[in-house]
PyMOL Python script that loads the backbone (N, CA, C, O; Angstrom):
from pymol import cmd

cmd.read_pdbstr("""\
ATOM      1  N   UNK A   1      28.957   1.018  -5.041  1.00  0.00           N
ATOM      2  CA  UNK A   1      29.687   1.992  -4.243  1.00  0.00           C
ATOM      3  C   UNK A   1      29.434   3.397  -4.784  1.00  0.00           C
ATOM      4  O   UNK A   1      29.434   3.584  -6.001  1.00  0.00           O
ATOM      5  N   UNK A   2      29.232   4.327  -3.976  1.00  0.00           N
ATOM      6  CA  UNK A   2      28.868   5.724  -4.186  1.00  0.00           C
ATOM      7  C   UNK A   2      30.145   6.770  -5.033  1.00  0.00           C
ATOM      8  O   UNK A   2      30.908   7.265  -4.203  1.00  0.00           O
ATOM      9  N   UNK A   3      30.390   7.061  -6.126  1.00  0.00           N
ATOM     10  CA  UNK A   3      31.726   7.342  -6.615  1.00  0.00           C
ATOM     11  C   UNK A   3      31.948   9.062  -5.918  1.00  0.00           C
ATOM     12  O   UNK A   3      32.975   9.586  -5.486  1.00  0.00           O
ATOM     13  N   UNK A   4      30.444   9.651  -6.039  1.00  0.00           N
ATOM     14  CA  UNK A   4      30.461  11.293  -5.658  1.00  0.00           C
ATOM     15  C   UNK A   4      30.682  11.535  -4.021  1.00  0.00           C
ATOM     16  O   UNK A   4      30.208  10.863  -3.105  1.00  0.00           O
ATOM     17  N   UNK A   5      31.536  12.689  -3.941  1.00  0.00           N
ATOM     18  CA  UNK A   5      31.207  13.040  -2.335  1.00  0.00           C
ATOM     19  C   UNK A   5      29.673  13.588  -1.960  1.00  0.00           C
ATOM     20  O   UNK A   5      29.369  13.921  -0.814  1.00  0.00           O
ATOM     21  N   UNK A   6      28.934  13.625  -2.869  1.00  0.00           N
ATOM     22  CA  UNK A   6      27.534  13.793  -2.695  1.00  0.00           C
ATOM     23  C   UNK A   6      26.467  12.720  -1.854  1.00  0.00           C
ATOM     24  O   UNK A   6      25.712  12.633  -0.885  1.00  0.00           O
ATOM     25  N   UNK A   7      27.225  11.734  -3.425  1.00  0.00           N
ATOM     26  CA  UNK A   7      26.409  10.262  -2.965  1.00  0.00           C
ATOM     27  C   UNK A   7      27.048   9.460  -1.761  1.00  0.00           C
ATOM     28  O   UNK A   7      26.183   8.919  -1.073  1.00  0.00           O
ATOM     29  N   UNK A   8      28.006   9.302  -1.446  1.00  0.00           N
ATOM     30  CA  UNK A   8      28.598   9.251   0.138  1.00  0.00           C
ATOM     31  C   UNK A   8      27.820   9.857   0.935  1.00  0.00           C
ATOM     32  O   UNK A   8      27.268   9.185   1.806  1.00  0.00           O
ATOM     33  N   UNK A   9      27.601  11.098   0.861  1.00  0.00           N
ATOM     34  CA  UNK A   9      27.151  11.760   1.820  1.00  0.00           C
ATOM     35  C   UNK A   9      25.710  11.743   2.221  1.00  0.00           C
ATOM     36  O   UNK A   9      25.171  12.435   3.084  1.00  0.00           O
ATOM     37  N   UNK A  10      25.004  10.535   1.192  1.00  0.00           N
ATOM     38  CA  UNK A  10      23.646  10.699   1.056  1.00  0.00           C
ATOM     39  C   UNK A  10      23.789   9.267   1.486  1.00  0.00           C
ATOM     40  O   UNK A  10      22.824   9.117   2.235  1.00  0.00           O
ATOM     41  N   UNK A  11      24.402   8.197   1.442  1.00  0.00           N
ATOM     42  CA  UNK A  11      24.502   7.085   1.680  1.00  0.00           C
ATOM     43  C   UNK A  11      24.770   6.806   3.725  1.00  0.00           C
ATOM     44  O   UNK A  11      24.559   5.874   4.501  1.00  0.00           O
ATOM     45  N   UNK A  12      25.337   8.245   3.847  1.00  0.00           N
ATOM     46  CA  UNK A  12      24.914   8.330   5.122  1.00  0.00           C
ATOM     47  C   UNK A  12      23.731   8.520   5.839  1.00  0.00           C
ATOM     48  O   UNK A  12      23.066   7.869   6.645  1.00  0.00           O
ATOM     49  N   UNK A  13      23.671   9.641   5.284  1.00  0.00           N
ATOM     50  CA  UNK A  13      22.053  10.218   5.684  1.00  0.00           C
ATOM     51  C   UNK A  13      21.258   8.877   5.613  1.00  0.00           C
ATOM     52  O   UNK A  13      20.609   8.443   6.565  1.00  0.00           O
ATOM     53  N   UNK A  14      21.374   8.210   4.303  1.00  0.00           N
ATOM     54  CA  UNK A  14      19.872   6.734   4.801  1.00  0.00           C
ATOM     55  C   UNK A  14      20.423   6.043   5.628  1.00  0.00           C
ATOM     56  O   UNK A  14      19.717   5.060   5.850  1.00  0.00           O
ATOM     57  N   UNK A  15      21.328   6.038   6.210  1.00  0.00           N
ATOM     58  CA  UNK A  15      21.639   5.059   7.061  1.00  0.00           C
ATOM     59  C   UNK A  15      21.053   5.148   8.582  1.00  0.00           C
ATOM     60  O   UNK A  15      20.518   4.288   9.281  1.00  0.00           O
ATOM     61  N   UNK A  16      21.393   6.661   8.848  1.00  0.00           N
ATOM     62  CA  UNK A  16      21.097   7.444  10.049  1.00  0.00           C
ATOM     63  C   UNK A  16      19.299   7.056  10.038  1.00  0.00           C
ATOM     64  O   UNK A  16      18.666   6.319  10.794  1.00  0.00           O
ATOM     65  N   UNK A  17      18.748   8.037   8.644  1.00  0.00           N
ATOM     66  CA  UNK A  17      17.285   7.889   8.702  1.00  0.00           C
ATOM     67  C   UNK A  17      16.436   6.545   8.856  1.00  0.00           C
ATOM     68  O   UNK A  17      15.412   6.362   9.515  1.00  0.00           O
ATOM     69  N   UNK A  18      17.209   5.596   8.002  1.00  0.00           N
ATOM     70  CA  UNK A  18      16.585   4.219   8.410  1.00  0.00           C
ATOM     71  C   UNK A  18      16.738   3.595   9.891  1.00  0.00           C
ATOM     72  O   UNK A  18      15.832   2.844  10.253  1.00  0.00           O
ATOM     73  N   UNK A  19      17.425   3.753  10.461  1.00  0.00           N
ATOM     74  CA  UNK A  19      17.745   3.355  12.189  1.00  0.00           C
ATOM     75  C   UNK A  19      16.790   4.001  12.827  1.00  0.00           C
ATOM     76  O   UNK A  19      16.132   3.424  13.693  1.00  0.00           O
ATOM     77  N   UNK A  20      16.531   5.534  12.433  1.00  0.00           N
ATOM     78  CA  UNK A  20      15.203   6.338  13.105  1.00  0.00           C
ATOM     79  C   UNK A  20      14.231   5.612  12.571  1.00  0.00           C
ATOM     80  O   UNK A  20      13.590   4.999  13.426  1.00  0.00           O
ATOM     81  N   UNK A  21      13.902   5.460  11.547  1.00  0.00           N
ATOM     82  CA  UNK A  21      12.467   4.950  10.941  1.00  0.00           C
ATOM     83  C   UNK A  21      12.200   3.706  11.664  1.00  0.00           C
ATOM     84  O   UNK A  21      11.086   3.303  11.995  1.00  0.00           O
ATOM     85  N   UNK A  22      13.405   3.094  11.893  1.00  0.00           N
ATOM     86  CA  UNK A  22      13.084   1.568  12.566  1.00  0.00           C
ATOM     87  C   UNK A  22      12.324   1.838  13.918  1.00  0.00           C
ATOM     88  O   UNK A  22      11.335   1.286  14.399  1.00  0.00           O
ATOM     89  N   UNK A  23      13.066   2.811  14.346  1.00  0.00           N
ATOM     90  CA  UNK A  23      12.472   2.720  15.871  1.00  0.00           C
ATOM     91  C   UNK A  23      10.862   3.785  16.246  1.00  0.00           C
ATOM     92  O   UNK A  23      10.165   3.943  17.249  1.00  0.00           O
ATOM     93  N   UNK A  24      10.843   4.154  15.260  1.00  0.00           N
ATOM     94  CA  UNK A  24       9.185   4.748  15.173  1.00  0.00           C
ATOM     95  C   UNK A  24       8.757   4.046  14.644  1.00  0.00           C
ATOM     96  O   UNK A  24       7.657   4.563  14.452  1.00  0.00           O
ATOM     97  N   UNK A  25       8.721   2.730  13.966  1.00  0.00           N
ATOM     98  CA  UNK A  25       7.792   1.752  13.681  1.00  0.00           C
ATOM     99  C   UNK A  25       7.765   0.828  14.809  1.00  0.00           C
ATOM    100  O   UNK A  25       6.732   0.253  15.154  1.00  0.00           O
ATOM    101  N   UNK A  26       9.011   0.666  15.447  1.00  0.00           N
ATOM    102  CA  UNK A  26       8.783  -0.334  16.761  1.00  0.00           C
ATOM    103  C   UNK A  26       7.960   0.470  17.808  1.00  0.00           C
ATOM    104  O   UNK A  26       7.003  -0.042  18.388  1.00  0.00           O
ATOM    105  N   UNK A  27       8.284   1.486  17.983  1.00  0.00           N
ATOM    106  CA  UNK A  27       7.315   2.616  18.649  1.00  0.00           C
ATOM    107  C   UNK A  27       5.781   2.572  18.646  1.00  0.00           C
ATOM    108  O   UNK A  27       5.127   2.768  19.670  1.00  0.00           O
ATOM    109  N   UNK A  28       5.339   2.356  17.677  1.00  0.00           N
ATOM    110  CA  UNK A  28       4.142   2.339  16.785  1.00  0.00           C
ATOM    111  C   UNK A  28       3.599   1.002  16.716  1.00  0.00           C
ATOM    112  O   UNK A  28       2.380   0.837  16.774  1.00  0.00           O
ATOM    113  N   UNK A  29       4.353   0.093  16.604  1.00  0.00           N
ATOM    114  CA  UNK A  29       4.188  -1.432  16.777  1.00  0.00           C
ATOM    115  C   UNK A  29       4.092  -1.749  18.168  1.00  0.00           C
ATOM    116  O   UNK A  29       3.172  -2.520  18.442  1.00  0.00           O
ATOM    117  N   UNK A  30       4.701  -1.411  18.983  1.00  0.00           N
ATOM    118  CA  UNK A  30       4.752  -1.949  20.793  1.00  0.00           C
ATOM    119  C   UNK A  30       3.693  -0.965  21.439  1.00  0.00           C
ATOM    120  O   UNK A  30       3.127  -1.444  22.422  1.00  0.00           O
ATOM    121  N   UNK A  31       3.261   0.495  21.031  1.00  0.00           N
ATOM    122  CA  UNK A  31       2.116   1.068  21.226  1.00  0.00           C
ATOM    123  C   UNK A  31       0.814  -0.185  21.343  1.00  0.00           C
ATOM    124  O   UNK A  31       0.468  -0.727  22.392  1.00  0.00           O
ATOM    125  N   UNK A  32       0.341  -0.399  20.214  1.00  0.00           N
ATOM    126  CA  UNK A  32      -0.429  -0.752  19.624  1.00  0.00           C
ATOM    127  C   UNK A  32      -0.825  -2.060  20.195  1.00  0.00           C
ATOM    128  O   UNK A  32      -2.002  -2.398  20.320  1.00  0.00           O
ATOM    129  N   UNK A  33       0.147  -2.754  20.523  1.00  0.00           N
ATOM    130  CA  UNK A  33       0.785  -4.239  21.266  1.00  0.00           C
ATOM    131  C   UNK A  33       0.183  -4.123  22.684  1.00  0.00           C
ATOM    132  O   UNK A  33      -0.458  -4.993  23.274  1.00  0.00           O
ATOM    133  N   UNK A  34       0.448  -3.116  23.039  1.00  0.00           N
ATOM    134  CA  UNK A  34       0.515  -2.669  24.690  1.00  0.00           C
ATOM    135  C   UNK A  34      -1.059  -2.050  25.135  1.00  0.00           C
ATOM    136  O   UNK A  34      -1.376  -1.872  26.311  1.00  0.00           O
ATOM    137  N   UNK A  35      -1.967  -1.762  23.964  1.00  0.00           N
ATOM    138  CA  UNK A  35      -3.019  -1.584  24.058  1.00  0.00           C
ATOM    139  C   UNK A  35      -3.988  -2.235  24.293  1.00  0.00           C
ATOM    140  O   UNK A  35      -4.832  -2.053  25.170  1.00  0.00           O
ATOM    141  N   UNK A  36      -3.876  -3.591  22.979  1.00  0.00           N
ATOM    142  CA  UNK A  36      -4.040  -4.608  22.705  1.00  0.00           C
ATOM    143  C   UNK A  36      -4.384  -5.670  23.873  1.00  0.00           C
ATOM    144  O   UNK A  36      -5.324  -6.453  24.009  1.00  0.00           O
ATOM    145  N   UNK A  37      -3.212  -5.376  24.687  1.00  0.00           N
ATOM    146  CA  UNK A  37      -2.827  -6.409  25.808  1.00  0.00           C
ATOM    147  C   UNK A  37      -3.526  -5.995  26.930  1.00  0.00           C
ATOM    148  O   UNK A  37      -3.985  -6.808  27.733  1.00  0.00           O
ATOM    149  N   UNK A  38      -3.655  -4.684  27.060  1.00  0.00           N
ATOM    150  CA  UNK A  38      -4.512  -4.514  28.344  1.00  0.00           C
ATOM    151  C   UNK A  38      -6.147  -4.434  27.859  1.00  0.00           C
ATOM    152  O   UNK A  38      -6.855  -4.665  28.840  1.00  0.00           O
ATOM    153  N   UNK A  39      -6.911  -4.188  26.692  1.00  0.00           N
ATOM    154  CA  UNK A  39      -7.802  -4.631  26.493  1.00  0.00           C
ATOM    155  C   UNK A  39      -8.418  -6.353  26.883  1.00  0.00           C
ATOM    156  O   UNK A  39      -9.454  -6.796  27.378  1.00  0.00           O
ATOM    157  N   UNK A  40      -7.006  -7.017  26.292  1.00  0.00           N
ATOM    158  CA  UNK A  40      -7.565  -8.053  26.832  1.00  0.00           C
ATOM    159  C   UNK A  40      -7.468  -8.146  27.721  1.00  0.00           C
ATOM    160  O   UNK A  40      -8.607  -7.742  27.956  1.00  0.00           O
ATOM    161  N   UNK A  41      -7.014  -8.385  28.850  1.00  0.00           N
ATOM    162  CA  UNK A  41      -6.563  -8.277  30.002  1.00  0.00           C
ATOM    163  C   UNK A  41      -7.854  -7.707  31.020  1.00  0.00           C
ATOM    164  O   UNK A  41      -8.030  -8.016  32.198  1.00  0.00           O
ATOM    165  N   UNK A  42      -8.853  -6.597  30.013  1.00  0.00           N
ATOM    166  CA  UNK A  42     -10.073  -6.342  30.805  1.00  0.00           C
ATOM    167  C   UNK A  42      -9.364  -5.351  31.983  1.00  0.00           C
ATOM    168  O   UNK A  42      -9.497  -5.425  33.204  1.00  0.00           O
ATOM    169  N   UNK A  43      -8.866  -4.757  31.485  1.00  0.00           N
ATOM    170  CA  UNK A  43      -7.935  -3.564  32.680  1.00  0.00           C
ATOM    171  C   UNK A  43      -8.527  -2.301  31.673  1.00  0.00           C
ATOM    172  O   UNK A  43      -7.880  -1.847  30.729  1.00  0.00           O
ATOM    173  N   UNK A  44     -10.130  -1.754  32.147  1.00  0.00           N
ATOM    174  CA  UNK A  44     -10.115  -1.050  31.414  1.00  0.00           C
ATOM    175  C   UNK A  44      -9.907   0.745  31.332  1.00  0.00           C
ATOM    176  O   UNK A  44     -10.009   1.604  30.456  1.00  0.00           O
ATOM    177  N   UNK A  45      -9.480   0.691  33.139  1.00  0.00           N
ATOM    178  CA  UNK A  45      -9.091   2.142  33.857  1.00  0.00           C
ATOM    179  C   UNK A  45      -7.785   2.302  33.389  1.00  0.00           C
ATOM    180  O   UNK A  45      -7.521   3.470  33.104  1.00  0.00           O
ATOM    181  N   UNK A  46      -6.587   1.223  33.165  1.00  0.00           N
ATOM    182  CA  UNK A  46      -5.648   1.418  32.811  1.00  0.00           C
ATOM    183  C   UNK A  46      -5.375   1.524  31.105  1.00  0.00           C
ATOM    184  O   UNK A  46      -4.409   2.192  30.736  1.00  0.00           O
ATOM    185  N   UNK A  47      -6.166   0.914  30.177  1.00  0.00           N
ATOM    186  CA  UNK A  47      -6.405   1.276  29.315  1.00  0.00           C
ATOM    187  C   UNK A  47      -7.130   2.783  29.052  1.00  0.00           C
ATOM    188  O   UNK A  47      -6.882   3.235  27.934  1.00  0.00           O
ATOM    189  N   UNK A  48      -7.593   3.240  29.516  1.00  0.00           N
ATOM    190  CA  UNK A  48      -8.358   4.940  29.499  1.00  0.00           C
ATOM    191  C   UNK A  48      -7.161   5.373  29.865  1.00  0.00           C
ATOM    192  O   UNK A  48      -6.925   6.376  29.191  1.00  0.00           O
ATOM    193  N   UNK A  49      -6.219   5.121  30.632  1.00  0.00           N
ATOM    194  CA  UNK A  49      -5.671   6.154  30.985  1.00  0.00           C
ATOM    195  C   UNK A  49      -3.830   6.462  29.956  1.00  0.00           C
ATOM    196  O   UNK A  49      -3.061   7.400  29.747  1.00  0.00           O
ATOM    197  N   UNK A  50      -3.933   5.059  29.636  1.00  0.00           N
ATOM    198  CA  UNK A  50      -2.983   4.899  28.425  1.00  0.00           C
ATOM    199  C   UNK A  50      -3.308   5.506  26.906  1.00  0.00           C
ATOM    200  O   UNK A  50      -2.364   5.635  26.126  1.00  0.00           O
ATOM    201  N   UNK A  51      -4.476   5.826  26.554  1.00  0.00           N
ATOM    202  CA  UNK A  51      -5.028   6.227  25.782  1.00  0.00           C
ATOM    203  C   UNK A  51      -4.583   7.185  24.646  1.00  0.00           C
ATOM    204  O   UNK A  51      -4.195   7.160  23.478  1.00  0.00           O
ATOM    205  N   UNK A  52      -4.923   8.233  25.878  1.00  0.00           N
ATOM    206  CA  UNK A  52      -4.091   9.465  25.330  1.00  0.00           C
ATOM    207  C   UNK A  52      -2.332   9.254  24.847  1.00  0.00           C
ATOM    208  O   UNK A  52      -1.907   9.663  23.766  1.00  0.00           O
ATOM    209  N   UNK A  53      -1.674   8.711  25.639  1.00  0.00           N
ATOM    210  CA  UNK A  53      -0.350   8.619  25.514  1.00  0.00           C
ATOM    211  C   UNK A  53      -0.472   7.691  23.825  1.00  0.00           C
ATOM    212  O   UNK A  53       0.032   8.199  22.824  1.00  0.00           O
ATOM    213  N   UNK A  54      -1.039   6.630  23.777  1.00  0.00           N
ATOM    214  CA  UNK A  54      -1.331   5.786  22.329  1.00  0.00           C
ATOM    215  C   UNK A  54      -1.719   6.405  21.335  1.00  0.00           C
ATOM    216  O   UNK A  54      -0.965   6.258  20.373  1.00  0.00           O
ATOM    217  N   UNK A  55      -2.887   7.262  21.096  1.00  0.00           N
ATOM    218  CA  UNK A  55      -2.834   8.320  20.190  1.00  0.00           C
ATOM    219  C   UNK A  55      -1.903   8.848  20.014  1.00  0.00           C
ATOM    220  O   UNK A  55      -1.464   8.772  18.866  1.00  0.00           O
ATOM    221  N   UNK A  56      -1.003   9.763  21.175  1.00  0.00           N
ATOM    222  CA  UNK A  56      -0.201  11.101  20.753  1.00  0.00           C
ATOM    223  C   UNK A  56       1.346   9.932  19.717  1.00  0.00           C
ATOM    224  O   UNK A  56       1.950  10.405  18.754  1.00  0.00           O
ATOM    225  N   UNK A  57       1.469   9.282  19.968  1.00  0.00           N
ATOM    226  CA  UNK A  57       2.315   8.034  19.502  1.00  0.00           C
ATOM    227  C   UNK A  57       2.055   7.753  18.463  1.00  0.00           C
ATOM    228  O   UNK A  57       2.906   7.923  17.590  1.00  0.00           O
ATOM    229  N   UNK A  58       0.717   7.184  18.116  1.00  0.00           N
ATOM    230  CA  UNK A  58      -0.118   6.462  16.613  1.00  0.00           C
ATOM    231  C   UNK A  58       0.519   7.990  15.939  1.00  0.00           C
ATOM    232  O   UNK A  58       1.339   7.980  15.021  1.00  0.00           O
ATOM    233  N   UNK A  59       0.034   9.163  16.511  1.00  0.00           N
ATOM    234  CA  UNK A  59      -0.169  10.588  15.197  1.00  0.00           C
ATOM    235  C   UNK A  59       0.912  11.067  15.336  1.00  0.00           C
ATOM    236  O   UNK A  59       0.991  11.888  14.423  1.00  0.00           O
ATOM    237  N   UNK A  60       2.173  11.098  16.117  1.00  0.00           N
ATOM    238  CA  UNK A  60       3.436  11.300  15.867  1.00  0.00           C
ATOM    239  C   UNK A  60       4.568  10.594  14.801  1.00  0.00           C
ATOM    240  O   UNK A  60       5.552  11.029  14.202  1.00  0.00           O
ATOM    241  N   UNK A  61       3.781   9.051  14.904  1.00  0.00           N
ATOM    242  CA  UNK A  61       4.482   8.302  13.700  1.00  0.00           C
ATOM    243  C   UNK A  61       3.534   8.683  12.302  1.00  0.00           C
ATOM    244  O   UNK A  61       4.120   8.747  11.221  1.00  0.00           O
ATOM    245  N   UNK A  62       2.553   8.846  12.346  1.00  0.00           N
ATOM    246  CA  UNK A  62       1.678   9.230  11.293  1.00  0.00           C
ATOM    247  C   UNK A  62       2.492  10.152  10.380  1.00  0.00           C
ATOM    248  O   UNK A  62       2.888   9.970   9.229  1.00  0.00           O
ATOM    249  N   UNK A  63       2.660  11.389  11.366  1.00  0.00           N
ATOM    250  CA  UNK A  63       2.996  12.967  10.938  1.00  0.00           C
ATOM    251  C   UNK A  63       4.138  12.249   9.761  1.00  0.00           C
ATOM    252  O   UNK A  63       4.037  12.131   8.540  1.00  0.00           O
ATOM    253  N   UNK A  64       5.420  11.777  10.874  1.00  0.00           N
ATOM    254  CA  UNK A  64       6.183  11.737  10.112  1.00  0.00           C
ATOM    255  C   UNK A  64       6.491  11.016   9.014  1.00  0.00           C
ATOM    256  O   UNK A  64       7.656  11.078   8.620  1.00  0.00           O
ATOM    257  N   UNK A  65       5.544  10.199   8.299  1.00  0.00           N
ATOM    258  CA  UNK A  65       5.180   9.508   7.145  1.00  0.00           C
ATOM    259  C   UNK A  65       5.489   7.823   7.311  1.00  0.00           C
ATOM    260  O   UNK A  65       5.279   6.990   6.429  1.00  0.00           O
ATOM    261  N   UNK A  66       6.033   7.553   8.650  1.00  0.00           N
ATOM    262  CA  UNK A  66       6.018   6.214   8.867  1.00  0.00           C
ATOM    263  C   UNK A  66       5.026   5.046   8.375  1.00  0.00           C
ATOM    264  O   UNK A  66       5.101   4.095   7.598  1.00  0.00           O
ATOM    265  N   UNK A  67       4.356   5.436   8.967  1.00  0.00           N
ATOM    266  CA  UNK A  67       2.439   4.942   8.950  1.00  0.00           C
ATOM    267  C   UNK A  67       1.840   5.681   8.388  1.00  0.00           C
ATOM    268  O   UNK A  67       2.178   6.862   8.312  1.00  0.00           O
ATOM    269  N   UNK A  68       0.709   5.169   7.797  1.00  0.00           N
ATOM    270  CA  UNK A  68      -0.131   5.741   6.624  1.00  0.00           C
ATOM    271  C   UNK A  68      -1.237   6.823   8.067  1.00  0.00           C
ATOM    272  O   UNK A  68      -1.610   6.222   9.074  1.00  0.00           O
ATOM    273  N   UNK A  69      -1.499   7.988   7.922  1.00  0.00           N
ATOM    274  CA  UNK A  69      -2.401   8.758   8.137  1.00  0.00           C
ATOM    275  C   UNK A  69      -3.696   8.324   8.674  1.00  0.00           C
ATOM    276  O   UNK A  69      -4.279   8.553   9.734  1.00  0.00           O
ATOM    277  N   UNK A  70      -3.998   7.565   7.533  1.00  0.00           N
ATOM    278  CA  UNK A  70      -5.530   6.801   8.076  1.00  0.00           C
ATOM    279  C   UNK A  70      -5.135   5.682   8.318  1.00  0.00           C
ATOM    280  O   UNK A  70      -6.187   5.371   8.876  1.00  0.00           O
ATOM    281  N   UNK A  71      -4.507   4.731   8.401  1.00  0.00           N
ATOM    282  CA  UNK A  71      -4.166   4.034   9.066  1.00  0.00           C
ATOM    283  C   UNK A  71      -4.150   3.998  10.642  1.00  0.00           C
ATOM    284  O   UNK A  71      -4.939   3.409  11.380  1.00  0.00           O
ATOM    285  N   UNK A  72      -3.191   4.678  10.939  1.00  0.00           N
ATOM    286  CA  UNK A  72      -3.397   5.504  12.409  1.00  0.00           C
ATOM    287  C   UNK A  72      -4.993   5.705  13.328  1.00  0.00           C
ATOM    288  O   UNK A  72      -5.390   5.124  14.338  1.00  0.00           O
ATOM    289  N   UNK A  73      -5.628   6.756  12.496  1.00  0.00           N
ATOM    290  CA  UNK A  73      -6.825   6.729  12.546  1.00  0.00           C
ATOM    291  C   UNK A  73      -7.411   5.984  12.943  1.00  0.00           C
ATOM    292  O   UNK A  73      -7.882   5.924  14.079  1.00  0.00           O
ATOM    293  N   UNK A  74      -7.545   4.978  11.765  1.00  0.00           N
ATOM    294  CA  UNK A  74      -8.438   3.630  11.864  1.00  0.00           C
ATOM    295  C   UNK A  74      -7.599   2.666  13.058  1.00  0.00           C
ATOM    296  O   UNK A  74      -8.358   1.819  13.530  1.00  0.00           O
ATOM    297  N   UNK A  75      -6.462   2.631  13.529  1.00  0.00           N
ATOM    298  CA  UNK A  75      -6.129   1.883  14.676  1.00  0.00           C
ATOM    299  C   UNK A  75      -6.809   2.587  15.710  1.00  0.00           C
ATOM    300  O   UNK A  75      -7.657   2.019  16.398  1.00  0.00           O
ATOM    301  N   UNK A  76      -6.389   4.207  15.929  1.00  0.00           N
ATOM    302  CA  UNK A  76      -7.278   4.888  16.931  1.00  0.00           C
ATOM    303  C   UNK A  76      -8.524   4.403  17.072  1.00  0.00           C
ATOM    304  O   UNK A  76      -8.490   3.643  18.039  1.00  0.00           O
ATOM    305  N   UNK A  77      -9.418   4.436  16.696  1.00  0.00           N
ATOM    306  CA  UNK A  77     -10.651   4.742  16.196  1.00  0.00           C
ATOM    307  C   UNK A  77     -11.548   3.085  16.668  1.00  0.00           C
ATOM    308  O   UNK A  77     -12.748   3.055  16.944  1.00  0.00           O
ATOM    309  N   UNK A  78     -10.698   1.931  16.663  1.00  0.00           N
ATOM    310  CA  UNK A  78     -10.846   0.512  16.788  1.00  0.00           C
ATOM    311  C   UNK A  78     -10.643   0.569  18.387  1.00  0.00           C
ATOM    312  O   UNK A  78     -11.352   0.112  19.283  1.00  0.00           O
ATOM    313  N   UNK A  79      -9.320   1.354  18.442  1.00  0.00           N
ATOM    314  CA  UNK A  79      -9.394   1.014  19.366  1.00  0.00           C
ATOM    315  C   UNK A  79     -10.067   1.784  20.902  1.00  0.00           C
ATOM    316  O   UNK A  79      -9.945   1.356  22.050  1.00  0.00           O
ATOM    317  N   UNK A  80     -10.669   2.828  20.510  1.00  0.00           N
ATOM    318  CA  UNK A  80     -11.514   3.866  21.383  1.00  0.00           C
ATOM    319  C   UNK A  80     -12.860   3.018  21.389  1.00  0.00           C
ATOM    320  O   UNK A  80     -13.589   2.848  22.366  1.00  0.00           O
ATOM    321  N   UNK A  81     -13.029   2.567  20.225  1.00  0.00           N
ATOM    322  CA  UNK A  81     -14.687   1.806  20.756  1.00  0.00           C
ATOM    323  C   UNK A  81     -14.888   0.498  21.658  1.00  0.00           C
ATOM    324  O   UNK A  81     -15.872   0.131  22.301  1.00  0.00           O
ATOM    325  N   UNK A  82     -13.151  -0.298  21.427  1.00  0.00           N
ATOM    326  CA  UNK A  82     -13.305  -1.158  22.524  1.00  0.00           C
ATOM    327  C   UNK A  82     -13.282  -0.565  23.856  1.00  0.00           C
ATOM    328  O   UNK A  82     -13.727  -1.140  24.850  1.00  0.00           O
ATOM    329  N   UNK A  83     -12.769   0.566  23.857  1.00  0.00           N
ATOM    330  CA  UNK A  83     -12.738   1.184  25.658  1.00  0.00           C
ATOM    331  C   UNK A  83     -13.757   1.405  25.868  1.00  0.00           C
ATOM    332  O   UNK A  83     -14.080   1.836  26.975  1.00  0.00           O
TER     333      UNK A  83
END
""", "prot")
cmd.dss("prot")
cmd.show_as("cartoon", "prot")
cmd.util.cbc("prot")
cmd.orient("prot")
């Protein structure tokens, strides 16, 4: 248990931040999923056109330190040569 009104107050804050973090990794995870799926799927006009939206997603979770940087990248990057 947190004894300071500091550490209370910080015991909030991770609480808040971890609920965000969750959902930019599910973000980032169902991106990726949803890419995935229309590759296979051989839908490849609808994949081009999802594209852009999957990047700006991959490098928005990137930025914010969710996902590793090159990581991102290298998902991008896999997945532009299957299109």
């Amino acid at each position: 248990m947190p004894n300071t009104k500091s550490a209370i107050r910080r015991v909030r804050r991770v609480k808040r931040q971890t609920s965000v973090n969750k959902i930019r990794k599910s973000k980032f995870k169902s991106a990726v999923k949803h890419m995935e799926t229309l590759i296979k799927k051989g839908d490849k006009k609808k994949a081009k056109d999802y594209f852009p939206k999957f990047q700006s997603i991959l490098m928005q979770v990137a930025k914010t330190g969710i996902a590793n940087k090159k990581t991102a990248a290298r998902k991008i990057s896999k997945i532009s040569k299957k299109i």
